[in-house]
C-alpha positions as CSV (number, residue, x, y, z in Angstrom):
1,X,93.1,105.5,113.8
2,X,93.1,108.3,116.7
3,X,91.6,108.1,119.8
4,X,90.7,110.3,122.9
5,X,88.8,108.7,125.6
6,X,85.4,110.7,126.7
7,X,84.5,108.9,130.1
8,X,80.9,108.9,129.9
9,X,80.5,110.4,126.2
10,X,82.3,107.7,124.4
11,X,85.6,108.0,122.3
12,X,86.6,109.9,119.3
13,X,87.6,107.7,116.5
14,X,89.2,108.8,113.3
15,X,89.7,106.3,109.9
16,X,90.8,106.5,106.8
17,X,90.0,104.0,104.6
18,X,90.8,103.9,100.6
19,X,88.1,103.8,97.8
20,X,89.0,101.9,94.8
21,X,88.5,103.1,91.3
22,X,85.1,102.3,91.5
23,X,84.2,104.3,94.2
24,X,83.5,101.2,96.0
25,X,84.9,100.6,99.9
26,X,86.6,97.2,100.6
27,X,83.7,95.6,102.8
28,X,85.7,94.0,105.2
29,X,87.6,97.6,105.9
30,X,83.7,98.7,106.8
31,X,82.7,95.6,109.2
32,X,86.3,96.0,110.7
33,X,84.9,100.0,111.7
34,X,81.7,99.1,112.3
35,X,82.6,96.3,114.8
36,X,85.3,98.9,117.0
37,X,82.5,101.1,117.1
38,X,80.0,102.0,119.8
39,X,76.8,103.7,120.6
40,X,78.6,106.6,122.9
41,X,81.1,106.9,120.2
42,X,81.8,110.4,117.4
43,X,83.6,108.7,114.6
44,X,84.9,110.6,111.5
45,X,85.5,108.6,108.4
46,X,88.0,110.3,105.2
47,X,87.4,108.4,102.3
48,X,89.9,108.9,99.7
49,X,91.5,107.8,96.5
50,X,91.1,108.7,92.9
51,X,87.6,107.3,91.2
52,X,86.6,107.0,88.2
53,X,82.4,108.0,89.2
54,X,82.2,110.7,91.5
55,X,78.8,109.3,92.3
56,X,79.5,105.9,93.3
57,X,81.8,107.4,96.0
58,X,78.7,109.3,97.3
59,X,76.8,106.1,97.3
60,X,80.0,104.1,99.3
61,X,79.8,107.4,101.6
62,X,75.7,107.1,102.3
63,X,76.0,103.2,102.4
64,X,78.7,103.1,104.9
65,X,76.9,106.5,106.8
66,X,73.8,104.6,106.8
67,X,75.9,101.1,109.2
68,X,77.6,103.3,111.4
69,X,75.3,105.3,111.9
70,X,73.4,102.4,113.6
71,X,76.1,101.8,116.1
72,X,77.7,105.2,116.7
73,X,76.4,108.6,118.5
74,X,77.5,110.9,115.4
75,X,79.2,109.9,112.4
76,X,81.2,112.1,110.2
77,X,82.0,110.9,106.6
78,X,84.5,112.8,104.6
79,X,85.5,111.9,101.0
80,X,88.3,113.1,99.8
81,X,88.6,111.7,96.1
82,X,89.6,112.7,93.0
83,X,88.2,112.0,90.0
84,X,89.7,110.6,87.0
85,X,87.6,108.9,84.2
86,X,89.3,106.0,82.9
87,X,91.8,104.9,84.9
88,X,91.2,102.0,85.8
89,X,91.3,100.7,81.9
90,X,94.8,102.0,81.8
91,X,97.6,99.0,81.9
92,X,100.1,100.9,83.8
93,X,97.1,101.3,86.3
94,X,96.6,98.6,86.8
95,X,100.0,97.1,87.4
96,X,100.7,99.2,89.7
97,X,97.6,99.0,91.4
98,X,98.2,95.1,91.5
99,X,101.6,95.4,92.7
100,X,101.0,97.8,94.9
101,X,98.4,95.2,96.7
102,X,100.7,93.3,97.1
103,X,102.7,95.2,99.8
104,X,98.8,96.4,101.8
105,X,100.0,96.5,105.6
106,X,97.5,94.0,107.5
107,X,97.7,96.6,110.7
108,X,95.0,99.3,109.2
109,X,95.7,101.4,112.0
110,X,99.7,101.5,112.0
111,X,101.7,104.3,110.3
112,X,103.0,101.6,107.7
113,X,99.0,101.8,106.6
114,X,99.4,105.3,106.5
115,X,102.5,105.4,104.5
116,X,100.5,103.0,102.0
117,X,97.6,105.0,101.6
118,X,99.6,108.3,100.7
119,X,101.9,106.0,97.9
120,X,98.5,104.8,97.0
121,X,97.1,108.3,96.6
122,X,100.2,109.8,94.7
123,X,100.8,107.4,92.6
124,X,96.8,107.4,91.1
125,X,97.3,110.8,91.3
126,X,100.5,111.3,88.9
127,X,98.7,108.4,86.5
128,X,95.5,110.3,86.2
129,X,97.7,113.7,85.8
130,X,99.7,111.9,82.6
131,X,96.8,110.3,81.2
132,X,95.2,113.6,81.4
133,X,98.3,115.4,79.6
134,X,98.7,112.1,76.8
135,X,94.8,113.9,75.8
């Protein structure tokens, strides 16, 4: 997360947060935003990750749009996804999805998140690339 303090117009706050193949948001990532957030506040949201349904990462974009836009002055949602049908059927997806999981900082807004979400992202990125090339 970033922050710069506005005195009397709120704070700029800046997420990422990682879609799963789905396209679906981890709910508890959204409540977690939802609850730092208030009504002075700009917040920008980047959604990212490689989906399998480019629409039902619009829908997690308009769903999540729809709370914070509820508690915040102006909210910004950007995805940022990829799309790459059939992934998640893959085994090697999975594993390393599942493994990967596994080592999911619990401090969201540290750099050890960051570092996470970019392994995350690269790896999905170089399976989807590979199945994509086994076609």
């Amino acid at each position: 997360m970033r922050s710069v303090e506005l005195s009397s117009a709120g704070s700029f706050k800046e997420y990422t947060l990682p879609l799963d193949l789905a396209g679906e948001l981890n709910p508890a990532s959204a409540e977690k935003i939802q609850e730092a957030v208030s009504a002075l506040d700009l917040v920008k949201v980047r959604l990212t990750g490689v989906v399998e349904d480019e629409n039902a990462a619009k829908v997690s974009a308009e769903i999540l749009r729809g709370r914070l836009v509820k508690k915040a002055r102006l909210v910004i949602i950007e995805p940022e996804t990829i799309v790459a049908a059939a992934l998640s059927s893959n085994s090697l997806t999975k594993a390393f999805l599942a493994e990967l999981d596994k080592l999911e900082p619990e401090d969201t807004q540290g750099k050890d998140y960051e570092r996470w979400l970019l392994a995350r992202q690269y790896g999905l990125e170089e399976l989807a690339a590979h199945l994509l090339e086994a076609k």
